[in-house]
C-alpha positions as CSV (number, residue, x, y, z in Angstrom):
1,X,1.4,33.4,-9.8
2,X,2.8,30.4,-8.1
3,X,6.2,29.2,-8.7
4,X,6.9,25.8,-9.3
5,X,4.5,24.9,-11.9
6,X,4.4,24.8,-15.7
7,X,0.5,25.4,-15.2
8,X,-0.4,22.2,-18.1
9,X,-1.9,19.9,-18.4
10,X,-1.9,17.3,-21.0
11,X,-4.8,15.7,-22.3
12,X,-5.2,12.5,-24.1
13,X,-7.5,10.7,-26.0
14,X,-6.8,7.1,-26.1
15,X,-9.7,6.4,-28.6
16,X,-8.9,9.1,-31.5
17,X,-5.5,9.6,-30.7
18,X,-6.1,13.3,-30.1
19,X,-4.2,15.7,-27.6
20,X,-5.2,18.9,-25.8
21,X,-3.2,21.1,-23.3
22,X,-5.1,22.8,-20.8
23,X,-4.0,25.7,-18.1
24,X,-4.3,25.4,-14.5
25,X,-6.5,27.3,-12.5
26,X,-4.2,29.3,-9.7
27,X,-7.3,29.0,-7.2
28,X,-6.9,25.4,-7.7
29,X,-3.0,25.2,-7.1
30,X,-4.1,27.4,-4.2
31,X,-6.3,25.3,-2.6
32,X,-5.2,21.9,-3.7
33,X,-1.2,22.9,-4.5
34,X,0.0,20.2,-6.9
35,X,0.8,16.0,-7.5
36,X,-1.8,14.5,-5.3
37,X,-4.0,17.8,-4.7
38,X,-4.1,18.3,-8.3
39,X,-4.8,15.0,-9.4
40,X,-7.4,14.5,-7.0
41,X,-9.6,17.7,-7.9
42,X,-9.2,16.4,-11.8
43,X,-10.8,13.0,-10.7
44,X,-13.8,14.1,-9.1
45,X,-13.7,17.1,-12.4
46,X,-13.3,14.0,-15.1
47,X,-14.4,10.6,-13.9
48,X,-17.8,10.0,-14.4
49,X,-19.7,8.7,-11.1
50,X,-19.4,5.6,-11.1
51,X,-17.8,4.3,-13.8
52,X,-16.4,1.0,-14.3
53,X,-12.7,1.5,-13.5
54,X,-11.7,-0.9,-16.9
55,X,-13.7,1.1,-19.4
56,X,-12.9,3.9,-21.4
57,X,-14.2,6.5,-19.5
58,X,-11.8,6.2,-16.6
59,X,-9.3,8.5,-16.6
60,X,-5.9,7.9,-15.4
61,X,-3.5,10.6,-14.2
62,X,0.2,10.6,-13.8
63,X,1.6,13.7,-12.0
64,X,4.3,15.3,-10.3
65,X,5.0,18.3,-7.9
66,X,6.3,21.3,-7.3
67,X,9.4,20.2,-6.3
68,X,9.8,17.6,-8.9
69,X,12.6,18.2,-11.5
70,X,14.2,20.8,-8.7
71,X,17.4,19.7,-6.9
72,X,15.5,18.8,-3.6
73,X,16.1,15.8,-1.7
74,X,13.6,12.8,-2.1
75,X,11.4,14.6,-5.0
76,X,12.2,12.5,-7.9
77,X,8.7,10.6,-7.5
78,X,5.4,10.6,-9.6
79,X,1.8,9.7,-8.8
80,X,-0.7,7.7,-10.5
81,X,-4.4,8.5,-10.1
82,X,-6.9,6.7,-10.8
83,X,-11.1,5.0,-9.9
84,X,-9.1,1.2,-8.7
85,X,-10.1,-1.8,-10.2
86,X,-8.8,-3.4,-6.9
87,X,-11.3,-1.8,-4.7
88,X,-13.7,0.3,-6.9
89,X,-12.9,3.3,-4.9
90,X,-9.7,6.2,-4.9
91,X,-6.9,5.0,-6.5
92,X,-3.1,6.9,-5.7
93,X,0.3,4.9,-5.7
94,X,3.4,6.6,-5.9
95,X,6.7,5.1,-7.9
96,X,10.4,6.2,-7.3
97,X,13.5,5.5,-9.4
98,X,14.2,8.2,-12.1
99,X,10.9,8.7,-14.1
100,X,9.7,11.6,-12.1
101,X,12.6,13.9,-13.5
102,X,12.1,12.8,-16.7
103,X,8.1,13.8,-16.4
104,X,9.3,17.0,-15.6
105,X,11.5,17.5,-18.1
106,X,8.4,17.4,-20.3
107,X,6.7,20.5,-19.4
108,X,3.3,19.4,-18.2
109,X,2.4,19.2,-14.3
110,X,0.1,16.2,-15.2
111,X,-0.5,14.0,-18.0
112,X,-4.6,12.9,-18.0
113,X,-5.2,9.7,-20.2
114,X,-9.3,8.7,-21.2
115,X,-10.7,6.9,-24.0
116,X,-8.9,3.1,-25.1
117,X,-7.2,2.5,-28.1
118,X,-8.4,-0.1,-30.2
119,X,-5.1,-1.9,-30.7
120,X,-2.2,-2.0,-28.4
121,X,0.3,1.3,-28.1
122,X,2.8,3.0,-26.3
123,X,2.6,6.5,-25.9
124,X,6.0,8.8,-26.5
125,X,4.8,12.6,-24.2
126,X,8.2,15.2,-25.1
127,X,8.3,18.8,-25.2
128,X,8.6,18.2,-28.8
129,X,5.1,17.1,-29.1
130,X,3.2,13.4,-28.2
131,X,3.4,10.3,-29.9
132,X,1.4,6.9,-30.2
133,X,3.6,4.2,-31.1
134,X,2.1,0.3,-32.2
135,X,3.2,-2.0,-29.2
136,X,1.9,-4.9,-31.2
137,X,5.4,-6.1,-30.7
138,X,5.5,-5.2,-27.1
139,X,2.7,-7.0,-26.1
140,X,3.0,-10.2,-24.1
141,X,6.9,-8.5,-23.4
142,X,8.0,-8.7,-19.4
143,X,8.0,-5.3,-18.1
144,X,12.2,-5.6,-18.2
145,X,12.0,-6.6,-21.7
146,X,9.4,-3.9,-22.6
147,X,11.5,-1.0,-20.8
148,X,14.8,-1.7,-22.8
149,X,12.8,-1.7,-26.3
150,X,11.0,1.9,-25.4
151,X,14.6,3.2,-24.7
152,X,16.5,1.3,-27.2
153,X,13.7,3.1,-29.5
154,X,14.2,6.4,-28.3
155,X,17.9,6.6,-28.5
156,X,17.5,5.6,-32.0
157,X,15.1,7.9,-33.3
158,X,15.2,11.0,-31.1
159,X,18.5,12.5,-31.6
160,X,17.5,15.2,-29.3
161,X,16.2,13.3,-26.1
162,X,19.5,11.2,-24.7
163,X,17.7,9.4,-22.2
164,X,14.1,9.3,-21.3
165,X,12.4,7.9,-18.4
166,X,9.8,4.8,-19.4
167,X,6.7,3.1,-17.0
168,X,5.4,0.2,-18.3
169,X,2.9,-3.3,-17.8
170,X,3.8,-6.6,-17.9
171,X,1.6,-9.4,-19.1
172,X,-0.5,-9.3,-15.7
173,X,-1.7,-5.8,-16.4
174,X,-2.5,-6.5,-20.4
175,X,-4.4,-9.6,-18.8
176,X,-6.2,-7.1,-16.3
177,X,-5.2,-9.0,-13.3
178,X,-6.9,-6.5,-10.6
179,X,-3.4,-6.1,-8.5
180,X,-1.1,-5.5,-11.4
181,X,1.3,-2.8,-11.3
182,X,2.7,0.1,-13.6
183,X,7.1,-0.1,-13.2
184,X,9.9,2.0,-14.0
185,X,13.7,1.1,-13.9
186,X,13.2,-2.3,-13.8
187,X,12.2,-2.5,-10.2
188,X,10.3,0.3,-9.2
189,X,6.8,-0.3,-8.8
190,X,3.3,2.3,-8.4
191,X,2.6,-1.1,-6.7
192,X,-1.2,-0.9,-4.9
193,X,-4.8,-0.8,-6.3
194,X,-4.4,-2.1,-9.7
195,X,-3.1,0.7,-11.9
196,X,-1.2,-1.8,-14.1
197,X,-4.7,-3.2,-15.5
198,X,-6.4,0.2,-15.9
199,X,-3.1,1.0,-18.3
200,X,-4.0,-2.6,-19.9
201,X,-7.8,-2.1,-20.6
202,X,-7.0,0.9,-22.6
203,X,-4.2,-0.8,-24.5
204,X,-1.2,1.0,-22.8
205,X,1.5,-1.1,-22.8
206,X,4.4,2.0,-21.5
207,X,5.3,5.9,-21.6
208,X,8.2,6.9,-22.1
209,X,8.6,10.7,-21.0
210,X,11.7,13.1,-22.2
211,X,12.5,16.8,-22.7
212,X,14.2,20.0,-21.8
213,X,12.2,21.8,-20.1
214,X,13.0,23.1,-17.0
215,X,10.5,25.0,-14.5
216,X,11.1,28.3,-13.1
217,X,11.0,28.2,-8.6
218,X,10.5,31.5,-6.5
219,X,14.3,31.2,-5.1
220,X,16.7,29.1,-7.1
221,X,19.6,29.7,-4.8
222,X,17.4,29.0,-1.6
223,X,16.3,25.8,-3.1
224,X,20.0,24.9,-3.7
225,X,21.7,25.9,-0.8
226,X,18.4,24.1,1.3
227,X,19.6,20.9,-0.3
228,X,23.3,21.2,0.1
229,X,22.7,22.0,4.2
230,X,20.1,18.8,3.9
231,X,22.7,16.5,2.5
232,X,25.4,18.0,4.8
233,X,23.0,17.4,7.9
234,X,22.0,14.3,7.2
235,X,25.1,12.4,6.5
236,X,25.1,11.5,10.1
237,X,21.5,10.9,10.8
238,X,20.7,7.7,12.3
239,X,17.6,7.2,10.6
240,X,19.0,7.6,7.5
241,X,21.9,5.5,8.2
242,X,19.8,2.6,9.3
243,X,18.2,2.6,6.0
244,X,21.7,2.7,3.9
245,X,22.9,0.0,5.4
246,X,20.0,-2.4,6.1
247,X,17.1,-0.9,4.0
248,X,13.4,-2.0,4.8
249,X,14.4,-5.5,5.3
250,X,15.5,-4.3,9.1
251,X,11.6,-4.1,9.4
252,X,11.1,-8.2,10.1
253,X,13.2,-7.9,13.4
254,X,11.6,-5.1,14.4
255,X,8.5,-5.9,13.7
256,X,8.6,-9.8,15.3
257,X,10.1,-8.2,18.3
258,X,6.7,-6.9,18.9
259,X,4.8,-10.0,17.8
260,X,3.2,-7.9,14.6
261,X,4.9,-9.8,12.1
262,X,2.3,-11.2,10.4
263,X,2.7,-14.8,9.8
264,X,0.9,-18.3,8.3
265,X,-2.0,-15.9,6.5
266,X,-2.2,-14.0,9.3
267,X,-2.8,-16.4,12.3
268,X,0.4,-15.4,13.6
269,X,2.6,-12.7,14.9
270,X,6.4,-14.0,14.8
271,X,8.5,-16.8,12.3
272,X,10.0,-19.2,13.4
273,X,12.3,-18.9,11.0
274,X,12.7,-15.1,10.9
275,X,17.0,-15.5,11.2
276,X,16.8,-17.0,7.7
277,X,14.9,-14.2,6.1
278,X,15.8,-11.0,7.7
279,X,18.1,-8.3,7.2
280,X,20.9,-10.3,8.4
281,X,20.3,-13.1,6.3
282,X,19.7,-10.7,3.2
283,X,23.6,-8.7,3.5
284,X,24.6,-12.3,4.5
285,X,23.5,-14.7,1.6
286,X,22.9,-12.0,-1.3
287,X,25.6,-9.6,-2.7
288,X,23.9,-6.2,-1.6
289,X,25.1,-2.8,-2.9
290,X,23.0,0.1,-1.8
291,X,21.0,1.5,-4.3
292,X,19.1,5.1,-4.4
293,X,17.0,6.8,-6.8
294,X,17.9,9.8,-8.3
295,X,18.3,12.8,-6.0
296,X,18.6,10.6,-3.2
297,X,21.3,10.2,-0.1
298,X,19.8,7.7,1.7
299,X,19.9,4.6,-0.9
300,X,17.3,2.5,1.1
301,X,17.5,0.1,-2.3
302,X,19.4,-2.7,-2.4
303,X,20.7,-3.9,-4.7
304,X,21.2,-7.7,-4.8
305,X,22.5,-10.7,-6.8
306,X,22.2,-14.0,-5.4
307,X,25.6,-15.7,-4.3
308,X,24.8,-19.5,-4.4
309,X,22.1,-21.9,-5.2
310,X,19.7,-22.6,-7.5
311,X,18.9,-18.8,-8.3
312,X,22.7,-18.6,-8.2
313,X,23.5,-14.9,-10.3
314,X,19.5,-14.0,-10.0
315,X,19.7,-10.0,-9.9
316,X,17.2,-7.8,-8.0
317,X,16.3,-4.2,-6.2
318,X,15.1,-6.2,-3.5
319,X,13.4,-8.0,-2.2
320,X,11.7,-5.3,0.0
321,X,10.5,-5.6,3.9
322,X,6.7,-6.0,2.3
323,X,7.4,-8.5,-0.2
324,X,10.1,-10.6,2.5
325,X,6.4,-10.1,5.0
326,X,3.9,-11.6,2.2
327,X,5.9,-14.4,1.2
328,X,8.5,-15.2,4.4
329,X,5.5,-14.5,6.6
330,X,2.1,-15.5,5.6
331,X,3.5,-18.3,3.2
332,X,6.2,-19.3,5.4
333,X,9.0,-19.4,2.6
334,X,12.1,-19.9,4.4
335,X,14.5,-18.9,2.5
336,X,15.7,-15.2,1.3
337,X,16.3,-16.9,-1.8
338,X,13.5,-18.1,-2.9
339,X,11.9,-14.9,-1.9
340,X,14.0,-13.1,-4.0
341,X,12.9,-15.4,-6.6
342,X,9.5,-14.9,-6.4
343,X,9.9,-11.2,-5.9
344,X,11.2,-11.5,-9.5
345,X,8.7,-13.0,-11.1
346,X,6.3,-10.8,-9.6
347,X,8.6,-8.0,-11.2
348,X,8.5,-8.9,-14.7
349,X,5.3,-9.8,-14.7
350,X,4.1,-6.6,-13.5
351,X,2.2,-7.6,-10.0
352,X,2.3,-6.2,-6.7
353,X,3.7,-8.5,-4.3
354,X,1.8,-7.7,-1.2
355,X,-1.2,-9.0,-2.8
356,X,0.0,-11.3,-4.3
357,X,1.6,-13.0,-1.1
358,X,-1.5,-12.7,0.5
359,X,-3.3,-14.5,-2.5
360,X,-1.1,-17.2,-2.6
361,X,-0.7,-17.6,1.7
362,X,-4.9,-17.5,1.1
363,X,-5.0,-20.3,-1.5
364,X,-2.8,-22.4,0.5
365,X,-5.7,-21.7,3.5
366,X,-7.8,-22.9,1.4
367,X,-6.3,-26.1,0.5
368,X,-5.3,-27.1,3.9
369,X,-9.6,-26.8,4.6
370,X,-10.6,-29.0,1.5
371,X,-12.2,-25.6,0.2
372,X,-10.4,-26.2,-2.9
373,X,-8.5,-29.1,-4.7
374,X,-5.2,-27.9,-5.1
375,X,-1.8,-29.3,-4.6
376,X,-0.1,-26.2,-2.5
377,X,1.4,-25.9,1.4
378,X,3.4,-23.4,3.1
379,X,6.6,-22.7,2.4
380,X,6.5,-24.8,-0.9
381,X,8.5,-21.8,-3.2
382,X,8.2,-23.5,-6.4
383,X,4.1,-24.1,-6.2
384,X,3.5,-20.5,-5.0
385,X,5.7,-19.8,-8.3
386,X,3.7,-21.5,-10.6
387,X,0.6,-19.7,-8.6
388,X,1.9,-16.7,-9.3
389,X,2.4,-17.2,-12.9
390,X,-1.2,-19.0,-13.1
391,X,-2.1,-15.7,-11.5
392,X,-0.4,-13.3,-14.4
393,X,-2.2,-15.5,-17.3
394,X,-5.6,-16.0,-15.8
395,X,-5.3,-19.8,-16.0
396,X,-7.2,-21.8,-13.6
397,X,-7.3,-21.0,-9.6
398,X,-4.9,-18.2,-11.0
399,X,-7.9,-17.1,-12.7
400,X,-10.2,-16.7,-9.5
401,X,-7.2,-15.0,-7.9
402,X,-6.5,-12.5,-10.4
403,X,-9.9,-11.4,-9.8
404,X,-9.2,-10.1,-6.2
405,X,-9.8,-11.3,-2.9
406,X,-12.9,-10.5,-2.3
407,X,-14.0,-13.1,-5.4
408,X,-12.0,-15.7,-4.5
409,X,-13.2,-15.5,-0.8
410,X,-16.6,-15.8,-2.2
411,X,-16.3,-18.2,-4.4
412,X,-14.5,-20.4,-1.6
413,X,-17.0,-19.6,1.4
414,X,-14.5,-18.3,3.0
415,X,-15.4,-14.5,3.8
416,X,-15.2,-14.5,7.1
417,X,-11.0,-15.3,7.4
418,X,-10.2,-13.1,4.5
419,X,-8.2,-10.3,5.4
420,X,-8.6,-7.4,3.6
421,X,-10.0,-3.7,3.6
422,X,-12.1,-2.5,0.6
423,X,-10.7,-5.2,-1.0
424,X,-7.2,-4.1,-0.5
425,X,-4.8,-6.6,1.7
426,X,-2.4,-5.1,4.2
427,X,1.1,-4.7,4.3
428,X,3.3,-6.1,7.0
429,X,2.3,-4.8,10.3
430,X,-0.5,-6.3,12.4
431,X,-3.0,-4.0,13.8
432,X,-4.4,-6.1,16.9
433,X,-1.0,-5.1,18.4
434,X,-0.1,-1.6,16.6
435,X,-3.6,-0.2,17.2
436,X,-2.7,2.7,15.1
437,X,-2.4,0.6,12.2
438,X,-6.1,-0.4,12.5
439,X,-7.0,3.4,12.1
440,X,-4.3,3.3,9.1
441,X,-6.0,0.4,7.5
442,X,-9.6,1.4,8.3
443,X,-9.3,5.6,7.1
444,X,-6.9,5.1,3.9
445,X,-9.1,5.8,0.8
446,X,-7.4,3.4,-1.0
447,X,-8.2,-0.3,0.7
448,X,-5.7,-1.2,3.6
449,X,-1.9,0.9,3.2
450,X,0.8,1.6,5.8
451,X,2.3,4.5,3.6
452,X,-0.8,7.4,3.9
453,X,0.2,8.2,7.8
454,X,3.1,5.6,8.3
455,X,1.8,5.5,12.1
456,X,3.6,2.2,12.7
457,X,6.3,4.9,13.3
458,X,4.9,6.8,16.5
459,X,3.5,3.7,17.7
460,X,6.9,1.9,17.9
461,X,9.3,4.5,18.5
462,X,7.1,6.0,21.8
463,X,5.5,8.4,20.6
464,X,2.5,7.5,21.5
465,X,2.0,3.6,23.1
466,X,0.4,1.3,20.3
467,X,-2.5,0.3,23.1
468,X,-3.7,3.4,23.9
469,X,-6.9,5.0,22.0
470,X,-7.4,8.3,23.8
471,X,-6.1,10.9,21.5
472,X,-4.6,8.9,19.2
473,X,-7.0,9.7,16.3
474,X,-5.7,13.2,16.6
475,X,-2.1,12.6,16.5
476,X,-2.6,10.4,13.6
477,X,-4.8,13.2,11.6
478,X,-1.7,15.3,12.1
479,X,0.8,12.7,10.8
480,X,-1.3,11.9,7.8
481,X,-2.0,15.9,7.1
482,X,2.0,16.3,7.1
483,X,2.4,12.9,4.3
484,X,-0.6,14.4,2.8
485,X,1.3,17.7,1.9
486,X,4.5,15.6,1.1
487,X,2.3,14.4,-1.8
488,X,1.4,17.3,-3.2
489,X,5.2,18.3,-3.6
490,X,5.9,14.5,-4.5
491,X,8.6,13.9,-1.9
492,X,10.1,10.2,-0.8
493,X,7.9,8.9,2.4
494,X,11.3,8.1,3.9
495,X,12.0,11.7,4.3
496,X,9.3,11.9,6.5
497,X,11.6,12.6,9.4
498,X,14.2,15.1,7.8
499,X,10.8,17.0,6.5
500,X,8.7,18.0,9.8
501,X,6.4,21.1,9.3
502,X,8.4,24.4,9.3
503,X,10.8,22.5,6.6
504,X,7.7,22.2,4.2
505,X,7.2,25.1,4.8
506,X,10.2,26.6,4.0
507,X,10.0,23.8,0.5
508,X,7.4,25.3,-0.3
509,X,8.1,28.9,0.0
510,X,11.6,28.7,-1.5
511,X,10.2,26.8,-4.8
512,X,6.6,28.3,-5.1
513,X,6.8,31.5,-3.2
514,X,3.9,30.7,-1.4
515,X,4.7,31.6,2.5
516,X,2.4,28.8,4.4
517,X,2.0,28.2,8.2
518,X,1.4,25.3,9.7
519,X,-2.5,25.6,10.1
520,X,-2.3,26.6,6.2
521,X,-0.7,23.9,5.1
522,X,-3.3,21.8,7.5
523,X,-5.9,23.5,5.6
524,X,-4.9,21.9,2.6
525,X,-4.2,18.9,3.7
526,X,-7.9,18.8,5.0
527,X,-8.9,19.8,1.4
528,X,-7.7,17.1,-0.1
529,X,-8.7,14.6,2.3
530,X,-12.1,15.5,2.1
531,X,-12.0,15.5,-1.6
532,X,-10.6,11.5,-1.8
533,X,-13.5,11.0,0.9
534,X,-16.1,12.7,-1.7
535,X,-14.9,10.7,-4.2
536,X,-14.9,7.6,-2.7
537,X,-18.8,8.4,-0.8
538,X,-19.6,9.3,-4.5
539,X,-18.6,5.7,-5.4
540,X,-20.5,4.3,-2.8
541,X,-18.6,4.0,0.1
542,X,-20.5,4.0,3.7
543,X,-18.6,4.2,7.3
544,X,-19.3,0.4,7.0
545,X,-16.0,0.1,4.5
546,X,-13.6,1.6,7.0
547,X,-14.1,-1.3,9.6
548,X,-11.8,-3.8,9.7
549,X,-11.5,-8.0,8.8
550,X,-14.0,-9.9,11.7
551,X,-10.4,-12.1,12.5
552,X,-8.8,-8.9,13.5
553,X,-10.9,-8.3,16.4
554,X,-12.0,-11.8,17.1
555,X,-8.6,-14.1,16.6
556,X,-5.6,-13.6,19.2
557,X,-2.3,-13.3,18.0
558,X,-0.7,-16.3,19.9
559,X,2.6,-14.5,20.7
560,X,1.0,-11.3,22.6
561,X,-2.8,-12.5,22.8
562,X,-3.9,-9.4,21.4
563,X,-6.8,-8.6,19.3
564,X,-8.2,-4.9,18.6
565,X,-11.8,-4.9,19.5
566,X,-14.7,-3.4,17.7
567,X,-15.1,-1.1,20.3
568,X,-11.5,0.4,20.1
569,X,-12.0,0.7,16.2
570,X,-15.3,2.5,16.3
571,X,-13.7,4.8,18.9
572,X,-10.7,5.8,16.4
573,X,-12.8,6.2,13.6
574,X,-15.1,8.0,15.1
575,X,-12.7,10.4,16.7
576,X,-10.6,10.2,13.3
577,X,-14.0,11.6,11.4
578,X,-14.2,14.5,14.3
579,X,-10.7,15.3,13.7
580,X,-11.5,15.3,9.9
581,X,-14.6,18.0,10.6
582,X,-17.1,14.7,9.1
583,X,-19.9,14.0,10.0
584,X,-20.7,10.1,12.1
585,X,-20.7,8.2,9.1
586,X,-17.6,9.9,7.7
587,X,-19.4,12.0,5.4
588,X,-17.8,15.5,4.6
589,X,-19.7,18.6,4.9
590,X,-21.0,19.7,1.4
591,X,-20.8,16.2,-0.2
592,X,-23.8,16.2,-2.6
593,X,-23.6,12.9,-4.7
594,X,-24.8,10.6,-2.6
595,X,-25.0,7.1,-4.5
């Protein structure tokens, strides 16, 4: 039997309170390995077709991998899997932090919640058995406020856990505001496609995970010694140096260097004030420490407290390249300040920046065209805040907005200049000039994402020249297989390049025994891709949802005059659904449930 695995899973029944654990099937680890792979297949086993992502009968997994609670490098992640209520379709996002370990430490691979409880709880999941706690108390808490209470709790009464590892919703997700995250250590975030509000519709206000379990890997002392070379190897690695001292927010020079930084809702590529919100300005006008999760060298986090000012002794992780693009870009705040500002808010209220940015940067469209009749303009900080919060508790325009893009477009008129993907708005990198990203956008099963193939990397580093489309579908199915596998074993995206394929594969053999070539690993990859595609054709997507905004191929970016033209996008996709082994319309061989 694989190595690597407690082979559990634990059940729960929101609605009676009850609790099974389950084994694992080794011809599913086999084909599907674990964290995303597994989760997937016990979607498409679980969820009925479908089903309205805020009832009951949606289930909602959290998982972690193989190498979870194991002293590799970059593994102390978990996944949360879900039907979105962002998008309708596949829902994955992926949190850091400390929370993964402490999942382990439980004893279950995966922890599968269905049903709603009738009055609001928090769960407590141990080795020593699982607990539903009132959160009558907790309710209407920020997520900060809500964290310390679960672990103030726990410390208390549980003389045998120490510490334990707690994710929780703020007020946006108990309000079932569709972009609402789940967070962990304050500032960690499963940030995309809504799974804050799924927790919220069944009354979940946090988890807090403990335990001593520990799980057994093929080759301890390969696993160990693997990570001590790593860590050696790495020190000096400029990649992982860059991150240490600059962290993502090095991302808004790079990326308005090539015009793809997207700015004013997205009618343009470059800020004019980009020297007063990037990295520069960051180390410059905050107190930054680097930061890392647990099991981590290359501290991307910072750490920040603001020196002077109004938000004088504010205190963040943050504010991250994404949320310094959807407010500094496409609402034009000036000011890494007030960006960190609005990062918090966003924080304790439990809702994922990049939408929200691009909700608030839409509204302000709006405005300026009369659409609606609503005092807001770019770069006006303290009316985006009180949009924001509007946002969290449903009141007003907030109200529309909580609802998703795709409503609020509607209800304004204003479909056609919307940018989003299945309902899903992109982070920060435009695709008229990283064509790549298009693809990104288009394929992802989740609504627009940068993280399932992070192809803005090839494209900018030379790998392959962000114009061209010949064979870039190809190279792309490759880089998503690799990030594909990386989920399954629940590793940090940001070791993408200390990870390349015969180091998975060596991961993989050293913790689950399992010796796996490249085309192996490929294989499984391709597994799980198709299954996230049969899951999301089973929910009634078409090829049609994999196209991109009209204003992407019909609006030039002023800087570089680029668009990306239909023509260029049907030629990725289809070449991406050849790659995939799909048929023209993207539809996987053996898919049954058709809509």
């Amino acid at each position: 039997t694989m190595k690597g695995f407690y082979n559990q899973i634990l059940k729960l029944d929101l609605s009676g309170h009850g609790q099974q654990i389950e084994p694992i099937s080794e011809d599913i680890l086999e084909k599907f390995l674990g964290g995303k792979g597994l989760a997937t297949h016990l979607l498409l086993e679980n969820n009925p077709a479908g089903v309205d992502p805020m009832s009951p009968e949606n289930h909602l997994i959290l998982a972690t991998g193989p190498v979870s609670g194991t002293p590799v490098w970059g593994s102390c992640r978990y996944g949360i899997y879900t039907k979105s209520p962002q998008t309708g379709f596949y829902s994955e996002s992926y949190s850091g932090g400390t929370v993964g370990d402490y999942i382990s430490k439980t004893g279950f691979d995966a922890v599968m919640l269905h049903g709603a409880s009738q009055d609001p709880c928090w769960l407590e999941v141990s080795d020593h058995g699982t607990f539903f706690h009132d959160a009558r108390d907790l309710w209407g808490l920020d997520t900060f406020e809500t964290e310390d209470k679960i672990k103030a709790w726990i410390r208390k009464n549980r003389r045998d856990a120490q510490k334990c590892g707690v994710v929780c919703i703020g007020p946006a997700g108990e309000n079932g505001v569709l972009f609402s995250v789940v967070e962990n250590d304050y500032w960690r975030s499963a940030g995309r496609t809504g799974v804050g509000a799924v927790l919220g519709s069944k009354k979940i206000k946090g988890i807090a995970f403990w335990g001593n379990q520990k799980k057994e890997t093929a080759d301890p002392e390969r696993v160990r010694q693997y990570a001590k070379d790593l860590g050696r190897k790495a020190k000096d690695d400029p990649g992982v140096l860059a991150y240490k001292t600059k962290g993502t927010p090095m991302m808004v020079d790079t990326m308005s260097r090539v015009g793809s930084f997207p700015t004013r809702y997205w009618h343009k590529g470059e800020a004019a004030h980009r020297e007063s919100i990037n990295a520069d300005a960051f180390h410059k006008r905050l107190h930054v420490t680097p930061n890392a999760c647990l099991k981590c060298f290359i501290a991307c986090g910072r750490l920040s407290v603001v020196r002077e000012g109004r938000h004088q002794g504010l205190k963040i992780e943050g504010p991250e390249y994404e949320t310094i693009y959807a407010f500094g870009g496409l609402c034009e705040v000036d000011s890494i300040e007030e960006i960190a500002h609005l990062n918090d808010i966003c924080d304790r209220l439990g809702m994922d920046t990049i939408s929200a940015g691009n909700l608030a940067a839409f509204a302000i469209e709006a405005a300026q065209q009369g659409r609606i009749d609503y005092d807001i303009d770019y770069n006006e900080p303290d009316k985006i805040a009180r949009l924001l919060k509007d946002m969290a508790y449903r009141r007003g325009i907030g109200d529309l907005l909580s609802r998703g893009i795709k409503t609020a477009a509607r209800e304004w008129g204003m479909e056609d200049q919307a940018i989003h993907i299945k309902g899903m708005e992109p982070p920060g990198y435009d695709p008229r000039v990283l064509k790549g990203m298009g693809l990104a956008y288009g394929s992802s099963p989740r609504g627009a994402c940068h993280l399932r193939a992070t192809f803005y990397k090839p494209e900018l580093s030379g790998i392959i020249d962000p114009d061209e489309i010949d064979g870039k579908a190809a190279l792309f199915a490759e880089w998503e297989d690799r990030l594909i596998i990386m989920d399954t074993l629940i590793v940090c995206r940001f070791y993408r390049d200390l990870y390349p394929w015969e180091e998975l594969s060596f991961l993989i053999r050293a913790v689950t025994g399992r010796a796996l070539n490249v085309e192996e690993m490929r294989g499984i990859a391709q597994n799980i891709s198709s299954a996230t595609r049969r899951f999301n054709i089973r929910e009634g997507l078409t090829a049609e949802g994999d196209r991109l905004p009209k204003r992407f191929c019909t609006e030039v970016l002023p800087e570089t005059q680029k668009i990306i033209t239909e023509e260029e996008m049907d030629r990725l996709l289809t070449d991406y659904y050849r790659e995939r082994g799909w048929n023209e319309d993207g539809v996987p061989p053996g898919t049954t449930d058709r809509p």
